[in-house]
C-alpha positions as CSV (number, residue, x, y, z in Angstrom):
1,X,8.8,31.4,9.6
2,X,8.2,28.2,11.5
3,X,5.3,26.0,11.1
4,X,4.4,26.2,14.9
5,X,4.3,30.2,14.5
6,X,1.3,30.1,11.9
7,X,-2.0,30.6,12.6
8,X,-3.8,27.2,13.3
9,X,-6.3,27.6,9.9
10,X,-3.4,28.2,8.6
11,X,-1.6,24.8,9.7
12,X,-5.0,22.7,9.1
13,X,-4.5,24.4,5.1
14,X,-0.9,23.2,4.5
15,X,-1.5,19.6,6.6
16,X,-4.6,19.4,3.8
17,X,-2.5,19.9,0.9
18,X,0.3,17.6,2.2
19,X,-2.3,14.7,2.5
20,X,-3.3,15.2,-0.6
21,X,-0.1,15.6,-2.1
22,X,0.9,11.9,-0.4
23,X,-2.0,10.6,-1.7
24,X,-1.3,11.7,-5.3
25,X,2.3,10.2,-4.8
26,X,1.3,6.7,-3.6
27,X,-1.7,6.8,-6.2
28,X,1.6,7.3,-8.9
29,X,3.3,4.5,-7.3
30,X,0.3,2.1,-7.8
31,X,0.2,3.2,-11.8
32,X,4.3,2.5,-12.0
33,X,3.9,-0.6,-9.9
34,X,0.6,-2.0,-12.6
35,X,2.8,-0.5,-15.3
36,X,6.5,-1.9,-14.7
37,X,5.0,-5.3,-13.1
38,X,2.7,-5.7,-15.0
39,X,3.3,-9.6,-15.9
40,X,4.4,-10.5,-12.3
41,X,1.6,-8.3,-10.1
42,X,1.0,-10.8,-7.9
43,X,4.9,-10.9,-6.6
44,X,4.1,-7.0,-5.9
45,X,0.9,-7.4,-4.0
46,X,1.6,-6.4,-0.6
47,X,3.7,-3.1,-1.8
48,X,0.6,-2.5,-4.1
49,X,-2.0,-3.2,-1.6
50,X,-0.2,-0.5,1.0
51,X,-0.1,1.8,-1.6
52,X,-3.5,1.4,-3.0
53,X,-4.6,1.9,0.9
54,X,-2.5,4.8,1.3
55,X,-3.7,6.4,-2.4
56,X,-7.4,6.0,-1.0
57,X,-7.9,4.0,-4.1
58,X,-10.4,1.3,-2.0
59,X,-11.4,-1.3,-4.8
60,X,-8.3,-1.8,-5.9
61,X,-7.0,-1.7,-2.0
62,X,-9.6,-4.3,-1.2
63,X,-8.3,-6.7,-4.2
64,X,-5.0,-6.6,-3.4
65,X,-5.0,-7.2,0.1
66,X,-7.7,-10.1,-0.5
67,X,-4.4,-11.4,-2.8
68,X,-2.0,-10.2,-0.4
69,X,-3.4,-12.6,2.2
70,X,-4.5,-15.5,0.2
71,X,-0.2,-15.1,-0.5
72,X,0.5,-14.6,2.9
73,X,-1.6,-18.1,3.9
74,X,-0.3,-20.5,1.1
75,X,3.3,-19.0,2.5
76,X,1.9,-20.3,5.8
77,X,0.4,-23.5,5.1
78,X,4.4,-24.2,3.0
79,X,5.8,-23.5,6.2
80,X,4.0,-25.9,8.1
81,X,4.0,-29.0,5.4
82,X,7.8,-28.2,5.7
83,X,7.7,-28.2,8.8
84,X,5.8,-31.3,9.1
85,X,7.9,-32.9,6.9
86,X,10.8,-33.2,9.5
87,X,9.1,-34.5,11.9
């Protein structure tokens, strides 16, 4: 039977329980990331931060992508010195 040919409660039901499933999955990612990075987190940031979003796991979303971004400036402002430098 294909998914177009169920009912539409039906369809809403399964599309639940696949976002929830997701969610479960990236919320196990984010415990493997913390768990096999532990002593280097802040080189995985940006994967934990996407994760973290996607998990629906807000504070520690909100953390990483503050961290995420402070990274993604100092790689920035590096850039520019560099850049700067040549001139």
């Amino acid at each position: 039977m294909s998914f177009a040919v169920l009912r539409p409660h039906a369809r809403g039901h399964i599309r639940r329980l696949l976002q929830e499933r997701r969610r479960e999955l990236h919320a196990r990612i984010v415990d493997a990331i913390e768990t096999l990075h532990g002593d280097r987190l802040v080189e995985q940031v940006e994967r934990l931060a996407h994760h973290a979003i996607r998990a629906e796991r807000w504070e520690k979303a909100l953390v990483c992508c503050r961290q995420a971004g402070a990274k993604a400036m100092g790689r920035w402002a590096r850039r520019e010195a560099l850049a700067l430098r040549r001139v």
